[in-house]
LUMDREN-879681 format. One record per residue (C-alpha): residue number from 1; residue in one letter; chain; x negated, y negated, z negated. Coordinates in nm, 3 decimals. Example, Ala and Ser with C-alpha at 12.3 -4.5 7.8 and 13.67 -1.06 7.14 Angstrom:
BEGIN
{resi:1 resn:a chain:A c1:-1.230 c2:0.450 c3:-0.780} $
{resi:2 resn:s chain:A c1:-1.367 c2:0.106 c3:-0.714} $
END
This chain:
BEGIN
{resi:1 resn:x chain:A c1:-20.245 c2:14.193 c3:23.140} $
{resi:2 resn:x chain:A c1:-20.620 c2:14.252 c3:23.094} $
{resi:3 resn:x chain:A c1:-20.820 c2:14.366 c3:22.762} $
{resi:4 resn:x chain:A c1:-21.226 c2:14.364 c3:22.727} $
{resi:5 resn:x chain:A c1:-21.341 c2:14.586 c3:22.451} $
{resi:6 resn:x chain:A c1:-21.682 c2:14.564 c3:22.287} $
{resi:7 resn:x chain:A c1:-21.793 c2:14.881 c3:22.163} $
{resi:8 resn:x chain:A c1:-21.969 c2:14.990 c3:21.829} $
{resi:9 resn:x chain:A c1:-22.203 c2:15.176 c3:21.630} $
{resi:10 resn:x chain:A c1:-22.284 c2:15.488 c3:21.814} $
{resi:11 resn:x chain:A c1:-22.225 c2:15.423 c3:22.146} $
{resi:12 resn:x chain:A c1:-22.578 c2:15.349 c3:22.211} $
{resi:13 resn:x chain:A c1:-22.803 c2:15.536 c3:22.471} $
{resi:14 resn:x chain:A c1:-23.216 c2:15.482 c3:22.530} $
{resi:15 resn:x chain:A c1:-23.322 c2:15.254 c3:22.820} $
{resi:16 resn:x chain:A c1:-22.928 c2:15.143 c3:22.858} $
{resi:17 resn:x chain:A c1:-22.997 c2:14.764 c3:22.880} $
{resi:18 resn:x chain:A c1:-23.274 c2:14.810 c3:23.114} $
{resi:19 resn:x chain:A c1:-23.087 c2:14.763 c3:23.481} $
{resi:20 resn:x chain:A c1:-22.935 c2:14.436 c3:23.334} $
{resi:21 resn:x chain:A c1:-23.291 c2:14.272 c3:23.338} $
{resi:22 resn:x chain:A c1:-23.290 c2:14.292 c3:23.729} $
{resi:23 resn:x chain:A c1:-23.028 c2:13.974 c3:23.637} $
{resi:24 resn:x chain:A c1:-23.130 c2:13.609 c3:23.651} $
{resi:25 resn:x chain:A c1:-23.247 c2:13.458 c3:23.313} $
{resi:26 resn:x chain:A c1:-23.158 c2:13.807 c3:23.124} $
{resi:27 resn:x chain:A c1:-23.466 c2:13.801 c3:22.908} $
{resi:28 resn:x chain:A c1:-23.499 c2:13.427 c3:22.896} $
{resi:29 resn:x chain:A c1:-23.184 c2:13.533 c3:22.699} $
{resi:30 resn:x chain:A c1:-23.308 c2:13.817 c3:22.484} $
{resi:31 resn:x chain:A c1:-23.626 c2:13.646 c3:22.402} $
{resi:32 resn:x chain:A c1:-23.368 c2:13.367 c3:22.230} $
{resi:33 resn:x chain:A c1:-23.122 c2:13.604 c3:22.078} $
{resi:34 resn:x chain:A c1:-23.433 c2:13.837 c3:21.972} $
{resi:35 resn:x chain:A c1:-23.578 c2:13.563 c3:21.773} $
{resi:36 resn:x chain:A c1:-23.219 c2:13.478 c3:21.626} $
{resi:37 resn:x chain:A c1:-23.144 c2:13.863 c3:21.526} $
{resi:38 resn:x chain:A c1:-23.555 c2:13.905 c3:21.348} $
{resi:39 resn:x chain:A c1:-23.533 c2:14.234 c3:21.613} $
{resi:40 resn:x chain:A c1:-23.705 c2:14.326 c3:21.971} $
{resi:41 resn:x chain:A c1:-23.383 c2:14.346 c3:22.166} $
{resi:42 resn:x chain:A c1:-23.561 c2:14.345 c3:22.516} $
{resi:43 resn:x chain:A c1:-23.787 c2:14.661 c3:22.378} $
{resi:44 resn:x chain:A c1:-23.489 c2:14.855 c3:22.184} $
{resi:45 resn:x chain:A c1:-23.254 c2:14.787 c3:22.506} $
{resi:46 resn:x chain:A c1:-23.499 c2:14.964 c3:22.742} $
{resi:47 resn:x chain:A c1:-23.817 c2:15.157 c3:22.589} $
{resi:48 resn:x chain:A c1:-23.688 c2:15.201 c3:22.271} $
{resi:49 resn:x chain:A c1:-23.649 c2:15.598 c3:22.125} $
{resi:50 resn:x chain:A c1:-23.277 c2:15.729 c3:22.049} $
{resi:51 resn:x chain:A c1:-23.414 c2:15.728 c3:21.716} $
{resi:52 resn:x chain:A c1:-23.571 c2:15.370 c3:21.709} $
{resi:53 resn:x chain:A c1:-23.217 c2:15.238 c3:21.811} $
{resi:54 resn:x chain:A c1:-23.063 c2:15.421 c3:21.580} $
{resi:55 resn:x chain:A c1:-23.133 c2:15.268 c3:21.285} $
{resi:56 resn:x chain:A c1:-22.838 c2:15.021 c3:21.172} $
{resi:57 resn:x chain:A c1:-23.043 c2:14.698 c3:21.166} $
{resi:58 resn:x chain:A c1:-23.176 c2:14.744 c3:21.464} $
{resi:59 resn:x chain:A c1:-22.848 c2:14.885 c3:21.668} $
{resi:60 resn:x chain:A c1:-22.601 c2:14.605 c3:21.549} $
{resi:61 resn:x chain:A c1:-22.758 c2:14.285 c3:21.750} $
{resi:62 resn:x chain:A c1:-22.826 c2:14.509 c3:22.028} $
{resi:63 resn:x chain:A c1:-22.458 c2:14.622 c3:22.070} $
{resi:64 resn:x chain:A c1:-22.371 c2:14.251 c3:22.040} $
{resi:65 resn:x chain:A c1:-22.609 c2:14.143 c3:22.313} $
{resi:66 resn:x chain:A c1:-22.529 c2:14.420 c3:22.541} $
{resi:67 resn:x chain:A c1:-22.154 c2:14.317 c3:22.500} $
{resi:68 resn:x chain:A c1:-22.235 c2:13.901 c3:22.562} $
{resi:69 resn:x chain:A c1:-22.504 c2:14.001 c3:22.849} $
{resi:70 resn:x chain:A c1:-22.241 c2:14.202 c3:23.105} $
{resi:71 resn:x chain:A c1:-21.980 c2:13.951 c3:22.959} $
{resi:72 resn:x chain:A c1:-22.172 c2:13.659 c3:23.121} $
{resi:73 resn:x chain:A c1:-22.129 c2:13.794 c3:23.432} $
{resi:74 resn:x chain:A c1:-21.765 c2:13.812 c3:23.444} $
{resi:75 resn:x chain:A c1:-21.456 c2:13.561 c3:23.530} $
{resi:76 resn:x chain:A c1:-21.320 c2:13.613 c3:23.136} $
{resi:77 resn:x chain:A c1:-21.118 c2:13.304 c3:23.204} $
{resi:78 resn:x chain:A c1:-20.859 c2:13.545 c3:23.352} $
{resi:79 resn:x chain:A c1:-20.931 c2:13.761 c3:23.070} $
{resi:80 resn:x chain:A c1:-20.608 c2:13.789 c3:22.781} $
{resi:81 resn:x chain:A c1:-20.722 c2:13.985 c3:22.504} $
{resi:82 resn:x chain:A c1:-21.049 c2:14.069 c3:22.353} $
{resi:83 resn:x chain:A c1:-21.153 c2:14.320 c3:22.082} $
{resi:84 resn:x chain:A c1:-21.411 c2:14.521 c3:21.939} $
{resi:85 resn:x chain:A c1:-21.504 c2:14.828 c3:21.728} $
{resi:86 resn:x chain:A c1:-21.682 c2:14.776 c3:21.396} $
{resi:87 resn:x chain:A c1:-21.981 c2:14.535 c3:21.465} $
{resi:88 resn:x chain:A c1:-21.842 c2:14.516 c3:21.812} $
{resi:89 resn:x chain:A c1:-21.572 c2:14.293 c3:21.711} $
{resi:90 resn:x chain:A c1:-21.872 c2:13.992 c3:21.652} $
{resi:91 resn:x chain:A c1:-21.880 c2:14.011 c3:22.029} $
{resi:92 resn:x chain:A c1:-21.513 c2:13.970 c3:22.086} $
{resi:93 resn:x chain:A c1:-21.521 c2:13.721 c3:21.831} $
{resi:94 resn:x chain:A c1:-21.774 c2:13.497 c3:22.087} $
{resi:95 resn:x chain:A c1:-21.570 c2:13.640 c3:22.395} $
{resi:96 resn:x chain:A c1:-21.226 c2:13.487 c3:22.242} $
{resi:97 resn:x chain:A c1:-21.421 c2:13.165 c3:22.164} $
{resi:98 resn:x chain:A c1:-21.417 c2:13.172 c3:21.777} $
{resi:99 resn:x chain:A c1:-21.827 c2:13.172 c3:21.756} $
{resi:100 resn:x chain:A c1:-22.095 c2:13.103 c3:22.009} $
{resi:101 resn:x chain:A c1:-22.316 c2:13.385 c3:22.152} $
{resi:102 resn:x chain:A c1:-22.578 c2:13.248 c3:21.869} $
{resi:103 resn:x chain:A c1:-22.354 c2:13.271 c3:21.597} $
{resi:104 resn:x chain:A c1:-22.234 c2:13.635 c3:21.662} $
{resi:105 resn:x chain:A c1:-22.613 c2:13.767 c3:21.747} $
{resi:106 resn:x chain:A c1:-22.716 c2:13.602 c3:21.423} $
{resi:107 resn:x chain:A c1:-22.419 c2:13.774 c3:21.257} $
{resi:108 resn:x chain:A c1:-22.521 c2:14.086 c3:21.386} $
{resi:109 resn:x chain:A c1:-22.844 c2:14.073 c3:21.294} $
{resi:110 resn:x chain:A c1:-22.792 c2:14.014 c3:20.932} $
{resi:111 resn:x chain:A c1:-22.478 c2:14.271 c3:20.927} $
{resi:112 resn:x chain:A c1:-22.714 c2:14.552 c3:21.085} $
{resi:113 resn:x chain:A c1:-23.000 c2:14.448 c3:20.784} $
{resi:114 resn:x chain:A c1:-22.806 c2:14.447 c3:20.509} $
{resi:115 resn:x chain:A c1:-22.595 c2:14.756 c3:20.587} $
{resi:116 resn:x chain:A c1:-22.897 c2:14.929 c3:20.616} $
{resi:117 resn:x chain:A c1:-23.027 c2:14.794 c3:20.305} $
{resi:118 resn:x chain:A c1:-22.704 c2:14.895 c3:20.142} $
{resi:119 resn:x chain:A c1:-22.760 c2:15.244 c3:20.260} $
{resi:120 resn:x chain:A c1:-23.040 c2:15.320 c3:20.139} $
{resi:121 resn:x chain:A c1:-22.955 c2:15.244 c3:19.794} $
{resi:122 resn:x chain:A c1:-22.778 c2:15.565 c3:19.744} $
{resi:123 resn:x chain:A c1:-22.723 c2:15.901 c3:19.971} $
{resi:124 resn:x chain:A c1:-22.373 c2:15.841 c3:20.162} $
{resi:125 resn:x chain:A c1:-22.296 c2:15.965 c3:20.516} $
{resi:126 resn:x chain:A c1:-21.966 c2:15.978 c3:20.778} $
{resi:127 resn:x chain:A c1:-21.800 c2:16.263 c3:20.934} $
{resi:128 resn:x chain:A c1:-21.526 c2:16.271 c3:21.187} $
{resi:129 resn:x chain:A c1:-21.255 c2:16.461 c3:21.073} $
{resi:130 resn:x chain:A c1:-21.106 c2:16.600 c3:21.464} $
{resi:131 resn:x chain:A c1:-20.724 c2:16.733 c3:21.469} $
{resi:132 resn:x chain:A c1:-20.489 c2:16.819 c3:21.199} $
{resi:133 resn:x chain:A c1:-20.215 c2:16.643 c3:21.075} $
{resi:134 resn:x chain:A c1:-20.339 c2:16.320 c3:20.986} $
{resi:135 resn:x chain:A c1:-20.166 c2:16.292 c3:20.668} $
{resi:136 resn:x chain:A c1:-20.251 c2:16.629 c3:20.562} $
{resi:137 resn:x chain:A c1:-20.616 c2:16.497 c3:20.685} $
{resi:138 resn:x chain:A c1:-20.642 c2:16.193 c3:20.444} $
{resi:139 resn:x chain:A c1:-20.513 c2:16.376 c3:20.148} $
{resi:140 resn:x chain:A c1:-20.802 c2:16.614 c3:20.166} $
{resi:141 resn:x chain:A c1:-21.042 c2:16.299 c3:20.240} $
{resi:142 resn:x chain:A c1:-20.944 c2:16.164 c3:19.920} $
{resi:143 resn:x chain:A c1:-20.916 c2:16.458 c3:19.697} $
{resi:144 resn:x chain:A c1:-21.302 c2:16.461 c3:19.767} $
{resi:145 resn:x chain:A c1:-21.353 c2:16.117 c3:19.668} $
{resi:146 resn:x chain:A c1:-21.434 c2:15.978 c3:20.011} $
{resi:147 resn:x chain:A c1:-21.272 c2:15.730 c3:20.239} $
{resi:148 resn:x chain:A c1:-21.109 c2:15.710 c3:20.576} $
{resi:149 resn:x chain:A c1:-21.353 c2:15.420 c3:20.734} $
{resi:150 resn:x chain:A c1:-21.255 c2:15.481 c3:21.068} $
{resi:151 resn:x chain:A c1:-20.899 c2:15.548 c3:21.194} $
{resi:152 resn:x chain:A c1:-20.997 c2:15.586 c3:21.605} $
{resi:153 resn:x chain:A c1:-20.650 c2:15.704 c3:21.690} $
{resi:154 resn:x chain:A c1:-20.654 c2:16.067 c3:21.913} $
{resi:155 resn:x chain:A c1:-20.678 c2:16.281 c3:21.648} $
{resi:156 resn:x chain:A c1:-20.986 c2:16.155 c3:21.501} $
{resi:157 resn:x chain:A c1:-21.022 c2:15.998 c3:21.167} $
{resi:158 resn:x chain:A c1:-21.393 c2:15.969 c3:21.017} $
{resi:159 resn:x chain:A c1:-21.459 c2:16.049 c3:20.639} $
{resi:160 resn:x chain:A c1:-21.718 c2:15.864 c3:20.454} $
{resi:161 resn:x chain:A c1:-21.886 c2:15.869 c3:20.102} $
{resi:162 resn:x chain:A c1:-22.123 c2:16.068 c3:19.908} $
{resi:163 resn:x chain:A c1:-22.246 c2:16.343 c3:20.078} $
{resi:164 resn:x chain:A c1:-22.165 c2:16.583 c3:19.824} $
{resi:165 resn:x chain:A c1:-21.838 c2:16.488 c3:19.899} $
{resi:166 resn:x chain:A c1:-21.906 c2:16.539 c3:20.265} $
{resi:167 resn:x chain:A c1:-22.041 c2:16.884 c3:20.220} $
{resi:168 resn:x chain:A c1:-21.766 c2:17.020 c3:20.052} $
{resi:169 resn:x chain:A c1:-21.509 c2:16.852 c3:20.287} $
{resi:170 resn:x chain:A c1:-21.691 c2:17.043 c3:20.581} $
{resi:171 resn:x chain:A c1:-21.638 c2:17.386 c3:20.357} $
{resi:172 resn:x chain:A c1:-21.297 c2:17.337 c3:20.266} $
{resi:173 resn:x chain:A c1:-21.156 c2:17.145 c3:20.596} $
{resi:174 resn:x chain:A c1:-20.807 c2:17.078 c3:20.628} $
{resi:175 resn:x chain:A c1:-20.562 c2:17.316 c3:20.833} $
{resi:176 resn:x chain:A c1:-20.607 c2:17.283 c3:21.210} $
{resi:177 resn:x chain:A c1:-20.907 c2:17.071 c3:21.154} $
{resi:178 resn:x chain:A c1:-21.317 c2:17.039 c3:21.275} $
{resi:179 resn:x chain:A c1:-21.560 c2:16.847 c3:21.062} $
{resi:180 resn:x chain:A c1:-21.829 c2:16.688 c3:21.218} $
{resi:181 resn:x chain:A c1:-22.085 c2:16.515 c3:21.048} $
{resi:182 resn:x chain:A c1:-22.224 c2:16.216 c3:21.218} $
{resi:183 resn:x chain:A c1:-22.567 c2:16.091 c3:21.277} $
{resi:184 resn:x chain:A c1:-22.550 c2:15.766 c3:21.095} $
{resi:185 resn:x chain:A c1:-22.714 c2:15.602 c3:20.801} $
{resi:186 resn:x chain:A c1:-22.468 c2:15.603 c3:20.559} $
{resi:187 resn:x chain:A c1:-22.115 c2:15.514 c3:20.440} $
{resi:188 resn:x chain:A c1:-22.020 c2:15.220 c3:20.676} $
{resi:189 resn:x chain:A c1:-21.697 c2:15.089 c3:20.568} $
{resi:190 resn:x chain:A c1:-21.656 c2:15.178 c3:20.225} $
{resi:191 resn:x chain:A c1:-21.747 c2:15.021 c3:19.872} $
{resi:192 resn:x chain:A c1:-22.054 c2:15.138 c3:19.916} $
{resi:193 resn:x chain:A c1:-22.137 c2:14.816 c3:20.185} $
{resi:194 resn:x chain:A c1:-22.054 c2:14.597 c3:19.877} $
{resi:195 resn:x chain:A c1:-22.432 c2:14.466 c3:19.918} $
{resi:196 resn:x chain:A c1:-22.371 c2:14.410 c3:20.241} $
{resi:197 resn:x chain:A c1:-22.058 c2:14.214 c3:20.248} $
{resi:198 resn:x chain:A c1:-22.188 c2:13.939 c3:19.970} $
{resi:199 resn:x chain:A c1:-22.556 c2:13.917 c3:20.189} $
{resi:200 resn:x chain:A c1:-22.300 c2:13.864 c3:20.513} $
{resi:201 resn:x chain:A c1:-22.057 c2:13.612 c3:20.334} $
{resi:202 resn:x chain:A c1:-22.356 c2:13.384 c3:20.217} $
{resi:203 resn:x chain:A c1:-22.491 c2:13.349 c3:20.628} $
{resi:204 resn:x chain:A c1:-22.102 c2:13.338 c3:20.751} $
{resi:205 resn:x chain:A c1:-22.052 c2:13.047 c3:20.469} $
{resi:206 resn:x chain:A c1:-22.249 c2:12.833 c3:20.726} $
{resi:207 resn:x chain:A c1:-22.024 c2:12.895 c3:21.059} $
{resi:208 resn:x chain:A c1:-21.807 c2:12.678 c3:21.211} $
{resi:209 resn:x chain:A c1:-21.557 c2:12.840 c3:21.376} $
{resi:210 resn:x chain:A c1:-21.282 c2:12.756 c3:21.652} $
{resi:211 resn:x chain:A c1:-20.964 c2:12.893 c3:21.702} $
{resi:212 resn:x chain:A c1:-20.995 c2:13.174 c3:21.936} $
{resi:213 resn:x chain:A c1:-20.868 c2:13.098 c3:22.295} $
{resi:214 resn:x chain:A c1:-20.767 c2:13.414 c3:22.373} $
{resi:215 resn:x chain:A c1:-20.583 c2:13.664 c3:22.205} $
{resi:216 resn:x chain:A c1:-20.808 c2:13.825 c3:21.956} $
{resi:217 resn:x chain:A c1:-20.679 c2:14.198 c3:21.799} $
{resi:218 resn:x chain:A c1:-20.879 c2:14.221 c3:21.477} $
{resi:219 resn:x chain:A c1:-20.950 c2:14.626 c3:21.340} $
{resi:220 resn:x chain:A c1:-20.845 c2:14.507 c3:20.975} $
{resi:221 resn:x chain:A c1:-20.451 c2:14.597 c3:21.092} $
{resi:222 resn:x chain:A c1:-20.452 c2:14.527 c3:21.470} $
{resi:223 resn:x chain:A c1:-20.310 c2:14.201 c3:21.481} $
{resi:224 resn:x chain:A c1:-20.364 c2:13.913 c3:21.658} $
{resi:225 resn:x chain:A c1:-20.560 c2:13.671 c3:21.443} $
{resi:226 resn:x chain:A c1:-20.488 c2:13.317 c3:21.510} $
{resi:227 resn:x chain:A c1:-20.754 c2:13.105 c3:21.293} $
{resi:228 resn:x chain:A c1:-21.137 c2:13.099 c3:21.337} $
{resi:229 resn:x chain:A c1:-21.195 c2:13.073 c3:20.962} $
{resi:230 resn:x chain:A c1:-20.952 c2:13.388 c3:20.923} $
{resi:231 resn:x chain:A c1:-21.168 c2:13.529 c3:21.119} $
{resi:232 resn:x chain:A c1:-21.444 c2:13.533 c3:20.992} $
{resi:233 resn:x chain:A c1:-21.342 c2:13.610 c3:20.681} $
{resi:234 resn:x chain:A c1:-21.208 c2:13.925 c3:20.822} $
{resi:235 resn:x chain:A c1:-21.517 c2:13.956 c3:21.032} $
{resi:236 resn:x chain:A c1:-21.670 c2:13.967 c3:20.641} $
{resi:237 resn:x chain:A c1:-21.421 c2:14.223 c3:20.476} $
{resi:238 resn:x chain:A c1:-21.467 c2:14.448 c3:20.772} $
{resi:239 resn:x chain:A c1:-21.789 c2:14.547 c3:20.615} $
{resi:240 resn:x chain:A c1:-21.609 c2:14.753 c3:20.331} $
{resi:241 resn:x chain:A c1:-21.280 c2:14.768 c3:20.498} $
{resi:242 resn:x chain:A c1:-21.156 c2:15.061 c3:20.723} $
{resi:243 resn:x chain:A c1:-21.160 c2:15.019 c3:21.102} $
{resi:244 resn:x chain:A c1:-20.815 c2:15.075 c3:21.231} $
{resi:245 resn:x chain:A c1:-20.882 c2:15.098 c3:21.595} $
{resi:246 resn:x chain:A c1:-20.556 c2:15.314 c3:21.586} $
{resi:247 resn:x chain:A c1:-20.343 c2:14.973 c3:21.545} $
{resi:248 resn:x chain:A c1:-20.562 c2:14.787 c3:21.771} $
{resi:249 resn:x chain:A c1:-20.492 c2:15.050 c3:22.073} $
{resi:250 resn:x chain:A c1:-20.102 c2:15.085 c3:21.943} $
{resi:251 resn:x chain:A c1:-20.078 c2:14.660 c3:22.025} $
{resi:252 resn:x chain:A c1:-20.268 c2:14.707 c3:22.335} $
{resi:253 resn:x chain:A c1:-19.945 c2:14.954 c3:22.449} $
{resi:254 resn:x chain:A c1:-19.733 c2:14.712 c3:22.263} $
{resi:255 resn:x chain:A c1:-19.870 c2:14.352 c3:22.459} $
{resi:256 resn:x chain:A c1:-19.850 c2:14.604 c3:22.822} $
{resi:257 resn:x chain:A c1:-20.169 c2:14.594 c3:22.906} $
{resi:258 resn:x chain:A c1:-20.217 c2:14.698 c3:23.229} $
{resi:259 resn:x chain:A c1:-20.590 c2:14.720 c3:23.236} $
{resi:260 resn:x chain:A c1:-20.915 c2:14.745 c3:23.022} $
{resi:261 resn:x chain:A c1:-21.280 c2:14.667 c3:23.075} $
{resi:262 resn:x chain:A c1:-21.549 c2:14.855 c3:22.800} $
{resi:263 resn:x chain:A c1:-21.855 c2:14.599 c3:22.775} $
{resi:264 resn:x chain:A c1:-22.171 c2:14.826 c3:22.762} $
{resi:265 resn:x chain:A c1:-22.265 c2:15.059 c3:22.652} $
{resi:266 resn:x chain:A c1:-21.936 c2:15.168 c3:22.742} $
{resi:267 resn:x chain:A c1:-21.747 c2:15.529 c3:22.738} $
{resi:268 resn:x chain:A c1:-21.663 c2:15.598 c3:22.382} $
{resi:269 resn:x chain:A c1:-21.357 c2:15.326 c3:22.370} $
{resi:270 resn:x chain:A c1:-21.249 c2:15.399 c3:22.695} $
{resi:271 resn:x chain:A c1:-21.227 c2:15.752 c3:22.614} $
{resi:272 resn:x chain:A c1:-20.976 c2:15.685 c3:22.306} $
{resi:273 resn:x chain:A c1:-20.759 c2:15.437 c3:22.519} $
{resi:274 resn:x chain:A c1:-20.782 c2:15.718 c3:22.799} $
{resi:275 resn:x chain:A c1:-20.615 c2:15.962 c3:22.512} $
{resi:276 resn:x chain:A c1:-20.387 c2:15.776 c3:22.302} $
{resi:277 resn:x chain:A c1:-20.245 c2:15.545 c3:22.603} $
{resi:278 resn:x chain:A c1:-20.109 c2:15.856 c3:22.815} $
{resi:279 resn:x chain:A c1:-19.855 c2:15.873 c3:23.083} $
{resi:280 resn:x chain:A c1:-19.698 c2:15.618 c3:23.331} $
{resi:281 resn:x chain:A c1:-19.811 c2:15.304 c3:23.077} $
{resi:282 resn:x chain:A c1:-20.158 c2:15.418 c3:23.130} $
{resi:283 resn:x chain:A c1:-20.366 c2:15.124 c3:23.161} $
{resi:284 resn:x chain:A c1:-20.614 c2:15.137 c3:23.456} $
{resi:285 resn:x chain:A c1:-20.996 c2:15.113 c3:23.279} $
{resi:286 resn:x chain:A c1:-21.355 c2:15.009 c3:23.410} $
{resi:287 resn:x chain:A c1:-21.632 c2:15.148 c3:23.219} $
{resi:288 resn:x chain:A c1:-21.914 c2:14.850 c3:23.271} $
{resi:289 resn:x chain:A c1:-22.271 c2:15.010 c3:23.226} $
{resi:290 resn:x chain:A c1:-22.438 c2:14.893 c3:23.508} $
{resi:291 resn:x chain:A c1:-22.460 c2:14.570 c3:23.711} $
{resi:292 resn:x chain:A c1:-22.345 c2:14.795 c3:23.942} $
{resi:293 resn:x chain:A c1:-22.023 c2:14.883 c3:23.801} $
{resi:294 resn:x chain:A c1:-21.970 c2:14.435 c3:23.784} $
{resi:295 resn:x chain:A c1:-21.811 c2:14.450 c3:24.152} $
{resi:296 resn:x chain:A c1:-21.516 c2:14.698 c3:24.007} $
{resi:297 resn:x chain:A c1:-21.483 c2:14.494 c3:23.672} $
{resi:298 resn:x chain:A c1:-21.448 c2:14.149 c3:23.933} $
{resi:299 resn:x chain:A c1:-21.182 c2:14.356 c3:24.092} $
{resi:300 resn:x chain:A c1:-20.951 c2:14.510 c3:23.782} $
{resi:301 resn:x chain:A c1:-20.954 c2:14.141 c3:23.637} $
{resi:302 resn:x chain:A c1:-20.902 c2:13.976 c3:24.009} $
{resi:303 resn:x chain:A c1:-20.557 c2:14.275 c3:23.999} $
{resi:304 resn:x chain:A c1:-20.468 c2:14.279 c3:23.622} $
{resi:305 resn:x chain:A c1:-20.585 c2:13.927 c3:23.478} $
{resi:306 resn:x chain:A c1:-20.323 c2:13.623 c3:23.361} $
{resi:307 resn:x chain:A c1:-20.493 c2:13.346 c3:23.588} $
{resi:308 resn:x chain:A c1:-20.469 c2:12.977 c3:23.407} $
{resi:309 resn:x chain:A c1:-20.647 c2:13.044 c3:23.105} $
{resi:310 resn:x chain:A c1:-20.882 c2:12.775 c3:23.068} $
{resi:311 resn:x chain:A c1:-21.262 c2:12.903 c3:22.975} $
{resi:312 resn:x chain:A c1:-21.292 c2:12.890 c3:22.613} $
{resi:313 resn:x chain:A c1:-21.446 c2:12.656 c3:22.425} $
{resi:314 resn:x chain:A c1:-21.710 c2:12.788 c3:22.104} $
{resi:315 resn:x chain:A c1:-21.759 c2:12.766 c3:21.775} $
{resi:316 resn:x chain:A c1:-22.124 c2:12.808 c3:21.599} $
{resi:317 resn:x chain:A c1:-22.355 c2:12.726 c3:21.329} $
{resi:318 resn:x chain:A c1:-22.329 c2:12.425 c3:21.091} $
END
């Protein structure tokens, strides 16, 4: 059984999207989904600064468009679960057949602008909290007022909230533990995307969604969400809700799948299957950065996919 993760926020790299453009009607593509996200995807996804691309309303709909690009290019009709982390999961969402490619840039583009809106309105941040025991970990998270957004599974759980609260986490860490402040705009995940989550609910309001056509692991609690509209209302709460890509990888081991494809940019989800699914159940994983790197992706689904599934048909915009 075969999974295809979309990655998230932070997995981008400069220039990453540029060998995909050697591919036939790839910026007929981006010119479309650039107009649809209010963002330069072709520039950010190949001349584009680490700092231009890291700004939140301009990293979301790229992330998204990587993911639907390389996707394109692949037989996903042998393909048996999707999923994605954070804004990744918009691209799963199209992958499993709940919203068109449109829908989820469109998505992405307003989730990335209004996040970043919402950031700015007050000074938040994120740090990953590495090792220690985890619940000794989230005690200490919330006796300094922040929140566990991101549960990644591996012995990483990432702190968010006012940076006051950040600082004096990183002073006082808990036993065992490293405290690593990340390079992001703000509190992603937390009440503090309140903004962002009404601005997102208003544009999702106007989707149409189908029932996904594939199993579809949502980071809310890792299950397997059967209804488009469910969907996207999760796809919604996700903005203030934690990401529990702990549960998602636990029902990965738990459906036995055998292998896993990371859409680009890929690495950083691959890595945290590689740790938390150890030992013989190990699934057998295909980073997919390159066109290059297609031929091995075409293989691990040809070996590991559930032939029969019949391609999947989309939702969109009303």
């Amino acid at each position: 059984m075969l999974a295809v993760l979309s990655p998230g926020q932070g997995s981008q790299k400069p220039g990453f999207l540029t060998p995909w453009l050697d591919l036939t009607g790839t910026e007929a593509r981006l010119r479309s989904w650039s107009a649809l996200a209010g963002v330069d995807l072709t520039h950010l996804g190949t001349a584009a600064d680490a700092d231009e691309i890291k700004d939140t309303a301009r990293t979301q709909p790229l992330l998204v468009a990587a993911a639907l690009l390389a996707a394109e290019h692949l037989p996903l009709h042998d393909v048996t679960i999707t999923a994605g982390h954070s804004v990744g999961e918009l691209g799963a969402a199209a992958l499993a057949g709940v919203l068109t490619a449109d829908a989820a840039i469109t998505l992405a583009g307003v989730r990335g602008r209004e996040m970043a809106a919402a950031c700015a309105l007050e000074p938040t941040g994120m740090a990953a909290v590495l090792g220690g025991d985890p619940d000794e970990v989230l005690a200490a998270i919330a006796a300094h007022g922040l929140h566990a957004a991101n549960r990644n599974g591996a012995g990483q759980i990432v702190a968010a909230g006012s940076v006051d609260g950040l600082d004096k986490l990183a002073a006082e860490p808990p036993t065992k533990a490293r405290v690593i402040r990340l390079q992001v705009a703000g509190a992603f995940h937390t009440p503090y995307m309140a903004p962002a989550e009404t601005a997102l609910a208003a544009v999702a309001a106007g989707i149409t969604p189908a029932a996904p056509q594939r199993i579809l692991l949502s980071n809310l609690d890792g299950t397997a969400v059967e209804d488009g509209q469910e969907m996207v209302r999760r796809l919604v709460r996700q903005v203030t809700a934690p990401v529990r890509w702990d549960l998602c990888m636990r029902a990965l081991a738990d459906l036995g799948v055998t292998g896993v494809i990371e859409l680009p940019p890929a690495g950083t989800l691959a890595g945290l299957v590689k740790r938390e699914l150890k030992g013989n159940g190990a699934p057998e994983i295909v980073t997919l950065n390159t066109p290059d790197d297609l031929p091995a992706a075409r293989d691990l689904i040809a070996r590991h996919g559930t032939p029969g599934h019949q391609p999947a048909p989309t939702g969109g915009l009303s």
